[in-house]
FISE-74848 format. One line per field, with one value per residue: residue number from 1; residue in one letter; x, y, z of N, C-alpha, C in turn. Coordinates in Angstrom, 3 decimals, decimal comma, always signed. Layout:
num <- c(NUM/...)
residu <- c(A/...)
npx <- c(X/...)
npy <- c(Y/...)
npz <- c(Z/...)
capx <- c(X/...)
capy <- c(Y/...)
capz <- c(Z/...)
cpx <- c(X/...)
cpy <- c(Y/...)
cpz <- c(Z/...)
This chain:
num <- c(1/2/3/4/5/6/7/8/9/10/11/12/13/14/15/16/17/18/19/20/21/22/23/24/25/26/27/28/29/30/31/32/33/34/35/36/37/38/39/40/41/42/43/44/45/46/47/48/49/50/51/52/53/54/55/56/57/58/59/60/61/62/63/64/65/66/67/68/69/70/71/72/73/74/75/76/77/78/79/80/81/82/83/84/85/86/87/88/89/90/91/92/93/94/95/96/97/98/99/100/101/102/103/104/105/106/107/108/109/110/111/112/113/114/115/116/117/118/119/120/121/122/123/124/125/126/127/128/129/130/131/132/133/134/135/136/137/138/139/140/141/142/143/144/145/146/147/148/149/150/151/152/153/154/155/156/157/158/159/160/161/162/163/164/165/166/167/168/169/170/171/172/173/174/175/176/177/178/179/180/181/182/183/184/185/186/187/188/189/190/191/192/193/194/195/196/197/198/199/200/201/202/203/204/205/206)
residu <- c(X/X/X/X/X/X/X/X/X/X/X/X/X/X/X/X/X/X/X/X/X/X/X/X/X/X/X/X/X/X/X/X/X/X/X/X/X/X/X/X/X/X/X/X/X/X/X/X/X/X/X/X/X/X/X/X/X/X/X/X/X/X/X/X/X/X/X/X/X/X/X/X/X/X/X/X/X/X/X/X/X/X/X/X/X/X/X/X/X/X/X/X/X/X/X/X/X/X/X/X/X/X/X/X/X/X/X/X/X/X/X/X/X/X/X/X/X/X/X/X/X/X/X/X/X/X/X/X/X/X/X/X/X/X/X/X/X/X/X/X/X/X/X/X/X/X/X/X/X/X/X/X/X/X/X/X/X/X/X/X/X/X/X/X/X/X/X/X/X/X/X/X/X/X/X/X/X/X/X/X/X/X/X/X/X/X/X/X/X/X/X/X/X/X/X/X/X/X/X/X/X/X/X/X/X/X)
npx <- c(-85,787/-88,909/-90,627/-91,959/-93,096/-92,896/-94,045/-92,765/-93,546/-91,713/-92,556/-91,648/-92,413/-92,024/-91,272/-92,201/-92,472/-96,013/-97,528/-99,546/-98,384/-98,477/-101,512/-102,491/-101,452/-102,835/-105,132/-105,318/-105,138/-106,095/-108,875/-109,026/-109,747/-107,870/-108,232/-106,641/-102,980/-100,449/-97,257/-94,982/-92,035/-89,025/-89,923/-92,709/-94,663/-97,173/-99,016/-100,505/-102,604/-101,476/-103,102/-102,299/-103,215/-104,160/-101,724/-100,561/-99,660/-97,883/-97,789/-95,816/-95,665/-93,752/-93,808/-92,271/-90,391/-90,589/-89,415/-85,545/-83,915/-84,050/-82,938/-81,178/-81,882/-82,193/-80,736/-81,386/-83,873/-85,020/-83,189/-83,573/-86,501/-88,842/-90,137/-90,814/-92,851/-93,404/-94,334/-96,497/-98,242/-100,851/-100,922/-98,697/-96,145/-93,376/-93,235/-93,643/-91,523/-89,313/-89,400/-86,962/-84,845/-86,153/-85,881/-83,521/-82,195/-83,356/-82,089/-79,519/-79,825/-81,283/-79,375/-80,119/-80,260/-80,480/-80,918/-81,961/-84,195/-85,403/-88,870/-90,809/-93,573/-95,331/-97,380/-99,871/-101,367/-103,705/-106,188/-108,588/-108,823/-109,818/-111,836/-110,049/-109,379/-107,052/-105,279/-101,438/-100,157/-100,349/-101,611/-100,972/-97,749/-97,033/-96,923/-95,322/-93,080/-92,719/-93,118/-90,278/-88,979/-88,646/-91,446/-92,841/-95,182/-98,400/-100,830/-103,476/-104,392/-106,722/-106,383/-108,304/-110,572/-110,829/-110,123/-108,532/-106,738/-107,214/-106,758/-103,918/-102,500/-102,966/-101,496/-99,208/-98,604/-98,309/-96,104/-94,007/-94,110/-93,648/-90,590/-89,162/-87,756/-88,159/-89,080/-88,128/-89,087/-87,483/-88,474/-88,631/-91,570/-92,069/-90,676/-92,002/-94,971/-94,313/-93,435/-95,946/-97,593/-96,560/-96,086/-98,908/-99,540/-98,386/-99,695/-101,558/-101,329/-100,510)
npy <- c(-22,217/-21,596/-20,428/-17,707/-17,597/-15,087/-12,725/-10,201/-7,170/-3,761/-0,752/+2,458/+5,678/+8,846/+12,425/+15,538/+18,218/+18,117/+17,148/+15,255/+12,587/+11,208/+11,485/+9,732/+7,660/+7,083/+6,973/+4,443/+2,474/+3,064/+4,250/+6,631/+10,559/+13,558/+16,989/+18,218/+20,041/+17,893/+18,271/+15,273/+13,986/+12,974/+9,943/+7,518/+4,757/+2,777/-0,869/-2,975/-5,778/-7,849/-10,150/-12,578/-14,983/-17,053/-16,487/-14,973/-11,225/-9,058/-5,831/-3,027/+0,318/+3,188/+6,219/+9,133/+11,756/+15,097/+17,066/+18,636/+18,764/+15,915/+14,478/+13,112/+10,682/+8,804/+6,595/+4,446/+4,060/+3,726/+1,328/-1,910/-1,794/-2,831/-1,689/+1,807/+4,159/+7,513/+10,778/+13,237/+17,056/+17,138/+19,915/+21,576/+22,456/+22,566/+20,297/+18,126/+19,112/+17,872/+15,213/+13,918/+14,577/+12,758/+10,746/+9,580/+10,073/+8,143/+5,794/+5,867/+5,689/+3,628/+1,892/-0,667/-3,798/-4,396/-2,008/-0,711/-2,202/-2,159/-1,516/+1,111/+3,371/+6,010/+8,847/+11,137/+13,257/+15,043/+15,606/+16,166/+19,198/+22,380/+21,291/+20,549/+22,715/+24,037/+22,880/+21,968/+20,352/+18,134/+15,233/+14,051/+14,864/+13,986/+11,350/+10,985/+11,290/+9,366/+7,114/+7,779/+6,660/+3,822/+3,131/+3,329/+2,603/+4,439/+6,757/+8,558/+10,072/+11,119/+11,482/+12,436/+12,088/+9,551/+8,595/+6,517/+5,699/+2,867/+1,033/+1,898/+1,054/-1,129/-1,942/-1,037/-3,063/-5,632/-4,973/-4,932/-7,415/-8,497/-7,537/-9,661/-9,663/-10,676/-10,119/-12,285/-12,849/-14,374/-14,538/-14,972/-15,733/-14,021/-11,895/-11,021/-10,561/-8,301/-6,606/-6,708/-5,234/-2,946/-1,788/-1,698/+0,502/+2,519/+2,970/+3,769/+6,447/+8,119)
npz <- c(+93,290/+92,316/+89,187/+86,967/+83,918/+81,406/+78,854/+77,854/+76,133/+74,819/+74,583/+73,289/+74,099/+71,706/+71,518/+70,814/+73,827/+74,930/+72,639/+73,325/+74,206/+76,991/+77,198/+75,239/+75,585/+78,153/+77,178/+75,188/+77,517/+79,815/+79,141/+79,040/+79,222/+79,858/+80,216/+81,311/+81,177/+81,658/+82,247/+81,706/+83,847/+83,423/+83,081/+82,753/+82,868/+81,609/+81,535/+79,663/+78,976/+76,489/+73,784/+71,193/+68,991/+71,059/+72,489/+75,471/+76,467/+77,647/+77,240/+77,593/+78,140/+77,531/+78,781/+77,570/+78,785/+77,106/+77,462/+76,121/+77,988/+79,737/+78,005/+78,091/+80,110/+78,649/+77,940/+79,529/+79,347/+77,037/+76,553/+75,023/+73,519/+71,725/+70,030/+68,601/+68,975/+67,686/+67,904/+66,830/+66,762/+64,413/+64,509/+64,527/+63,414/+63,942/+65,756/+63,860/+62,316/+64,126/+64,110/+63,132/+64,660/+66,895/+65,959/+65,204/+67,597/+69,184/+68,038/+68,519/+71,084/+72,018/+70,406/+68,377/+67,348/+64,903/+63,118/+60,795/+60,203/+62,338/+64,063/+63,403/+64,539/+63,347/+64,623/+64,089/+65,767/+67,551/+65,764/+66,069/+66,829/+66,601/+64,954/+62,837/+61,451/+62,177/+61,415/+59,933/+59,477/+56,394/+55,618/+53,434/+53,526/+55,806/+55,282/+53,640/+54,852/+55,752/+54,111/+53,394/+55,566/+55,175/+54,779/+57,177/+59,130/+59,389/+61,684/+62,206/+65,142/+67,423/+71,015/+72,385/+71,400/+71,355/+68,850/+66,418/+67,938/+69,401/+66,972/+66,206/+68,389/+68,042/+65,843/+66,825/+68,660/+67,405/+65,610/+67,139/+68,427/+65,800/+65,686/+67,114/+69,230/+71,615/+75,530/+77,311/+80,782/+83,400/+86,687/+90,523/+92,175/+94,514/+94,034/+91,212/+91,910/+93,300/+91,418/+89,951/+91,027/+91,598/+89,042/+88,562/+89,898/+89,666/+87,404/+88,132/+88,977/+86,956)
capx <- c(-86,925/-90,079/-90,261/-93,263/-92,470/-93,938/-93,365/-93,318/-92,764/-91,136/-92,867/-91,280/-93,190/-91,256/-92,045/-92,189/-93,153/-97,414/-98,087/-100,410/-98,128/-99,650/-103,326/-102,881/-101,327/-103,726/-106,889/-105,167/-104,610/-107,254/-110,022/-109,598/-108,843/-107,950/-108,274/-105,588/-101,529/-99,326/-95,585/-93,855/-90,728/-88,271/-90,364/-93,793/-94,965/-98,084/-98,675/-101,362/-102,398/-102,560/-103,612/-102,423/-103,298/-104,142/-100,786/-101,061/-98,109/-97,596/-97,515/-95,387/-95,906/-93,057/-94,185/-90,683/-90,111/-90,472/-87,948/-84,643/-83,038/-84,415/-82,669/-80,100/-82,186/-82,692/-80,199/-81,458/-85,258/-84,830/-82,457/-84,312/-87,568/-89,511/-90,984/-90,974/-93,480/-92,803/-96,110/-96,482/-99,130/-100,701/-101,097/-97,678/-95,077/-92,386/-93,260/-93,263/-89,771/-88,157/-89,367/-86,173/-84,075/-86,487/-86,073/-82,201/-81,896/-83,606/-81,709/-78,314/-79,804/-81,326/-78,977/-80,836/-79,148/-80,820/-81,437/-82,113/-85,262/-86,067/-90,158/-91,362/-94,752/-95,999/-98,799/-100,147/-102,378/-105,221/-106,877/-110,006/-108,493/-111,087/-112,370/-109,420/-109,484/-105,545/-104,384/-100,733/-99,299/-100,599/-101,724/-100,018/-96,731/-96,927/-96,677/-94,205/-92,113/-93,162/-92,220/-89,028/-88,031/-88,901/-92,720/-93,365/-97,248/-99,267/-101,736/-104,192/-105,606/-107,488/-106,736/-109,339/-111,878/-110,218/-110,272/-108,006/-106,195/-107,070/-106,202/-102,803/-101,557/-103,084/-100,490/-97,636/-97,931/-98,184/-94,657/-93,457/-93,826/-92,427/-89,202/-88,161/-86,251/-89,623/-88,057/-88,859/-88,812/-87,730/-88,905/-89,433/-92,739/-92,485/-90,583/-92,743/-95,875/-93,811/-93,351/-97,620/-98,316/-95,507/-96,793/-100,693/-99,687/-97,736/-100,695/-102,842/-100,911/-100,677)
capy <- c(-21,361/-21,456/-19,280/-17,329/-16,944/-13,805/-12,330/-8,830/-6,313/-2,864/+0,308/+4,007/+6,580/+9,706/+12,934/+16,695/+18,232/+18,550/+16,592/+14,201/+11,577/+10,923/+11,306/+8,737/+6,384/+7,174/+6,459/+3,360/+1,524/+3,160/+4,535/+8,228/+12,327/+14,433/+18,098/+19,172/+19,379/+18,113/+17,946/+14,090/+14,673/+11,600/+8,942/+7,063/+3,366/+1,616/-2,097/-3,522/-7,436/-7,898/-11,513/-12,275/-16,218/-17,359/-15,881/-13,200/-10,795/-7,502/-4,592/-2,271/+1,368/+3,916/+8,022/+9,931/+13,445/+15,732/+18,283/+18,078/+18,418/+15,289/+13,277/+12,200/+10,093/+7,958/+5,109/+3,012/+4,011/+2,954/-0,211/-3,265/-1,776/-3,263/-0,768/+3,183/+5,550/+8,973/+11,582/+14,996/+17,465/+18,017/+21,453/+22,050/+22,080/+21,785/+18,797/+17,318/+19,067/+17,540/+13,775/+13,199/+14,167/+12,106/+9,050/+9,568/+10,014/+6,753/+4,775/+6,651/+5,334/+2,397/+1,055/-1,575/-4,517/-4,021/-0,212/-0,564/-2,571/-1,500/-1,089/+2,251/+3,622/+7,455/+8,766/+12,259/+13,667/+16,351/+15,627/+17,079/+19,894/+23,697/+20,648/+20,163/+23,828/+24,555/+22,119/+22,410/+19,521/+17,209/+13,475/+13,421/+14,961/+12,653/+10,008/+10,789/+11,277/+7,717/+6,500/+7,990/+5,728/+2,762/+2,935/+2,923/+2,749/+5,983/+6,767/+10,167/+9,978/+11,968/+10,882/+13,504/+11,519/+8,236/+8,429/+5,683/+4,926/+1,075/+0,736/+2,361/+0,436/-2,845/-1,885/-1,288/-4,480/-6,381/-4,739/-5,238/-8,724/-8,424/-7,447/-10,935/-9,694/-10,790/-10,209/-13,411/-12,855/-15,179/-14,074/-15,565/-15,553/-13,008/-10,788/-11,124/-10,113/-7,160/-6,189/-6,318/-4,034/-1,593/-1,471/-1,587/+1,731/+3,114/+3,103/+4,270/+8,236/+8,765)
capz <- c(+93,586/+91,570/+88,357/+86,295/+83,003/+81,387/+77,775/+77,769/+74,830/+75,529/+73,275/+73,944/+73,017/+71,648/+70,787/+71,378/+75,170/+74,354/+71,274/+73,331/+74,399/+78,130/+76,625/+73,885/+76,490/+78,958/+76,253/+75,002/+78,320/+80,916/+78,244/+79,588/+79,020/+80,897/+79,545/+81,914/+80,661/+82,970/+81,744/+82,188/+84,474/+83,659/+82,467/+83,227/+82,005/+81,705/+81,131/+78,976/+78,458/+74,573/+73,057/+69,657/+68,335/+71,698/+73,857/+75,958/+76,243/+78,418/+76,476/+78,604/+77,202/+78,203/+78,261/+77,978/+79,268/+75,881/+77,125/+75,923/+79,381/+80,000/+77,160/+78,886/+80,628/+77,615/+77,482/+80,848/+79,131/+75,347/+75,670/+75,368/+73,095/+70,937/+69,193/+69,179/+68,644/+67,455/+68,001/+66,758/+66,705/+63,149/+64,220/+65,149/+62,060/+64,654/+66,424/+62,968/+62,023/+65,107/+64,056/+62,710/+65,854/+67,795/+65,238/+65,705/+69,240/+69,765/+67,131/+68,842/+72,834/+72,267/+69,747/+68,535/+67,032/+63,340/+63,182/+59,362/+59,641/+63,360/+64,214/+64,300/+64,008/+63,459/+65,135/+63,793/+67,148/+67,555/+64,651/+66,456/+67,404/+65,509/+63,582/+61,532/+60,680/+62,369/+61,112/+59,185/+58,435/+55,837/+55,773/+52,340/+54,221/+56,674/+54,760/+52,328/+55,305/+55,888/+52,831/+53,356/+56,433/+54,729/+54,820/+58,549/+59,835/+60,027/+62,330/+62,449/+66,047/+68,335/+72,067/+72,825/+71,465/+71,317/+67,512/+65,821/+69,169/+69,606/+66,149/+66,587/+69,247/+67,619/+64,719/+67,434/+69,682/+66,259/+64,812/+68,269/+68,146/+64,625/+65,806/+67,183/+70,460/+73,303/+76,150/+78,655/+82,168/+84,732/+87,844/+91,314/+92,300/+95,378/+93,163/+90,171/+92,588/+93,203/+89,867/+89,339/+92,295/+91,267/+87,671/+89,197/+91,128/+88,594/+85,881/+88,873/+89,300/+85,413)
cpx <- c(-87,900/-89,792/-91,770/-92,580/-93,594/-93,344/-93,690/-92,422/-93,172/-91,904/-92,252/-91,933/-92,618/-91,826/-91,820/-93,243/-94,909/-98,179/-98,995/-99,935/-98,576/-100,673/-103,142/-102,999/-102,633/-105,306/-106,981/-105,407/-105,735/-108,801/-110,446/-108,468/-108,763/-107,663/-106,944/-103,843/-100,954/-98,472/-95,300/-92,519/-90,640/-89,315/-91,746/-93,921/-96,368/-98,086/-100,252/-101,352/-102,844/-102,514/-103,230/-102,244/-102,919/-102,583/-100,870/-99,175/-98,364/-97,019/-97,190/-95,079/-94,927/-93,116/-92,892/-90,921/-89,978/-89,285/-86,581/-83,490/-82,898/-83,916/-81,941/-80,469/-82,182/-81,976/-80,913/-83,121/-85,386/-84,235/-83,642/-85,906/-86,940/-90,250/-90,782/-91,624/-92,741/-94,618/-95,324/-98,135/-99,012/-100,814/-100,103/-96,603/-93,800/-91,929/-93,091/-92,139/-89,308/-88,250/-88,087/-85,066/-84,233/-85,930/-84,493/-81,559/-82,211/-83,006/-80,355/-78,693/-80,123/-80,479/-78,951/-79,950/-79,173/-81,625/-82,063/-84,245/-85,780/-87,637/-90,085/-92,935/-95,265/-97,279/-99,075/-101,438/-103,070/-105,684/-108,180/-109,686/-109,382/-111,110/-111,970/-108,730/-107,833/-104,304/-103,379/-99,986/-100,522/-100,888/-100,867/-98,194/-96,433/-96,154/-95,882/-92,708/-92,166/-92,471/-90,735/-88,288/-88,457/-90,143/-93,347/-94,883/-97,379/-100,698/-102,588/-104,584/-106,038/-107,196/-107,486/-110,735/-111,980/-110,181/-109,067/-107,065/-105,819/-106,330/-104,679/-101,830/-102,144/-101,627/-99,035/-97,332/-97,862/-96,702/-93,639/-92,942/-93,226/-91,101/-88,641/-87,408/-87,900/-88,342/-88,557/-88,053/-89,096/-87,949/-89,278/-90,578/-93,080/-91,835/-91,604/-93,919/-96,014/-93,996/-94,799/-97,559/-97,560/-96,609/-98,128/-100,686/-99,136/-98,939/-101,861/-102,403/-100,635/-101,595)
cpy <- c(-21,392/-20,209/-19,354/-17,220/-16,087/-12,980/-10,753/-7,841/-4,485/-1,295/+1,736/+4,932/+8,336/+11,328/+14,679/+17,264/+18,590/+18,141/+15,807/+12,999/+10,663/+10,783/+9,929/+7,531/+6,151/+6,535/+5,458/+2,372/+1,830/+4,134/+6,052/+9,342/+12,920/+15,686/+18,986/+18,905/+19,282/+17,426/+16,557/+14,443/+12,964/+10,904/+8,330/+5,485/+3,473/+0,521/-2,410/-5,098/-7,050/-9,191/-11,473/-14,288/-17,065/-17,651/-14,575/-12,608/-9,185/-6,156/-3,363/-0,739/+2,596/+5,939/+8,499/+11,201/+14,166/+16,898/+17,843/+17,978/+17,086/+14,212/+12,501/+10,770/+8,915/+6,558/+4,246/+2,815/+3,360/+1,461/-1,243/-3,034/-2,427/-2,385/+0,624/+3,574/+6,699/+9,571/+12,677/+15,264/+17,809/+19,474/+22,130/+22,023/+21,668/+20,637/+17,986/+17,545/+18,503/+15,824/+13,091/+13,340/+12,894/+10,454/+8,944/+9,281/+8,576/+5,599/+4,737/+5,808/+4,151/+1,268/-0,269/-2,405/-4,756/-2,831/+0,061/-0,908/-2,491/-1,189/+0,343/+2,483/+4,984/+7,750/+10,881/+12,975/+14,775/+16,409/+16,551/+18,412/+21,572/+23,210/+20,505/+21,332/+24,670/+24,038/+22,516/+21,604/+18,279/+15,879/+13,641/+13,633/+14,057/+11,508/+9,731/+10,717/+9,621/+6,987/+6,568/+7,353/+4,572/+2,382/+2,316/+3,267/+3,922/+6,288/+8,057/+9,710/+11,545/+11,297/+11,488/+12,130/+9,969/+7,673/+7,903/+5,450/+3,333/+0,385/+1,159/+1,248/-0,541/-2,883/-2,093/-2,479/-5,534/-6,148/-5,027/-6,623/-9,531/-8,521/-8,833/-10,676/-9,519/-10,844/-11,394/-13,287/-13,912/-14,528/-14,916/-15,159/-14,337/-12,146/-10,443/-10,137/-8,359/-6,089/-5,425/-5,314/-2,892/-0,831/-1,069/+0,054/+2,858/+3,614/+4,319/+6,463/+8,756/+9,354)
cpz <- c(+92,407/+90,537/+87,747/+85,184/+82,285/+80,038/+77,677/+76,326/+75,328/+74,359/+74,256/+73,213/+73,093/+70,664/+71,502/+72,560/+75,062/+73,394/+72,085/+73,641/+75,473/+77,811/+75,909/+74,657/+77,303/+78,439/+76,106/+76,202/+79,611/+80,217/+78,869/+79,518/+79,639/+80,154/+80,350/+81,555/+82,201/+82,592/+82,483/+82,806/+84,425/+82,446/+83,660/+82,393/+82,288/+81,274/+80,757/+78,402/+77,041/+74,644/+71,665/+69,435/+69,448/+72,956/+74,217/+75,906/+77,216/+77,510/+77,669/+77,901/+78,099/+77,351/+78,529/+77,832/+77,687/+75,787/+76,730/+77,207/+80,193/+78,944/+77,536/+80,196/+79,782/+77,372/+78,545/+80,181/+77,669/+75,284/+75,854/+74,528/+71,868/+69,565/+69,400/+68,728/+68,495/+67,373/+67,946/+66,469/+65,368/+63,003/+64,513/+63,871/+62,970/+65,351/+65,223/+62,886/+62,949/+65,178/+63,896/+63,590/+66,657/+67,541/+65,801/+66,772/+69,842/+69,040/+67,999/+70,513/+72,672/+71,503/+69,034/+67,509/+65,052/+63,032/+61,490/+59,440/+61,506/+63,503/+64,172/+63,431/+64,340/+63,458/+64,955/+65,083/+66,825/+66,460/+65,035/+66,768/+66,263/+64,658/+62,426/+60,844/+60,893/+62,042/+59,872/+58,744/+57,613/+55,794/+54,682/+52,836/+55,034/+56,283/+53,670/+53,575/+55,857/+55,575/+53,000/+54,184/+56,501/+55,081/+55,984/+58,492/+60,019/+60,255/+62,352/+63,854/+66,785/+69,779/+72,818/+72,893/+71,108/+69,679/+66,935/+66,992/+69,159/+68,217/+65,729/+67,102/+68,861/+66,917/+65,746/+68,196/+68,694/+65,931/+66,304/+68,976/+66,898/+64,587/+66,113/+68,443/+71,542/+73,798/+77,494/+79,845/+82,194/+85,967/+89,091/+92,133/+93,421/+94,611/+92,554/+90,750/+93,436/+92,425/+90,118/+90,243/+91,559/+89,882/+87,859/+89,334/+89,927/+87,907/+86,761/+88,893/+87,738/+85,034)
């Protein structure tokens, strides 16, 4: 049977229920906000073509449920990434304190096969939020907690106002392709055609 082949890289994006994880996705991949919350139940994807030195590649972006009732969902959703995000609100001190469950939990589900030198990349959200003025955690905090897990990437954005976004997720489909584990589909072609629509429809109710 005929085959497509198709390189796709896997990002999870992790984080406490409200920090902005839907928005960011949503800015990155369809260039839009929505001012209204509406809680992730389970899990959501989108898929994004990136280009890097003339190959393309499927950047497949996975929003996970922020509650913790919902962790248990996490091994069939984590195995096989490429990359993880972690997002907190800088106006939240707790969404930061709980980075280091989040980092855990995903080292603990997806078990990745070199957890030492593993991608990840931290993304500090609502920067815009009373112009800076509620804000409680630190860029220099941030980034010492950075430092501290071997000087991962850090991001300030806004997915309000799409402020350091594109440059974000440049950084993650870059370390993503860093890692070394693409995952190449074989697929036959009426599957495959499957797949797109699914994913198409998918991106479309987010």
């Amino acid at each position: 049977m005929p085959s497509r082949r198709r390189t796709l890289l896997k990002v999870i994006i992790l984080g406490d229920s409200g920090v902005g994880k839907t928005s960011l996705m949503n800015q990155y991949v369809n260039k839009k906000f929505s001012n209204q919350y509406k809680a992730t139940i389970g899990a959501d994807f989108l898929t994004k073509e990136v280009q890097f030195e003339d190959r393309l590649f499927t950047l497949q972006i996975w929003d996970t449920a922020g509650q913790e009732r919902f962790q248990s969902l996490g091994v069939a959703f984590y195995r096989g990434a490429d990359c993880c995000v972690l997002v907190y609100d800088v106006n939240s001190m707790k969404s930061f304190d709980n980075l280091n469950n989040w980092r855990e939990e995903f080292l603990i589900q997806a078990s990745p096969s070199d957890p030492e030198n593993f991608p990840f990349v931290l993304i500090g959200n609502k920067v815009d939020v009373d112009g800076g003025n509620s804000r409680v955690v630190s860029e220099k905090k941030a980034k010492a907690w950075c430092a501290s897990k071997g000087n991962i990437p850090y991001f300030e954005t806004s997915a309000k106002e799409g402020t350091n976004v594109e440059e974000a997720f440049q950084c993650i489909a870059k370390n993503a392709l860093k890692s070394g584990e693409e995952e190449e589909l074989y697929l036959p072609d009426a599957i495959d055609v499957g797949t797109s629509n699914q994913q198409r429809s998918t991106g479309c109710e987010c």
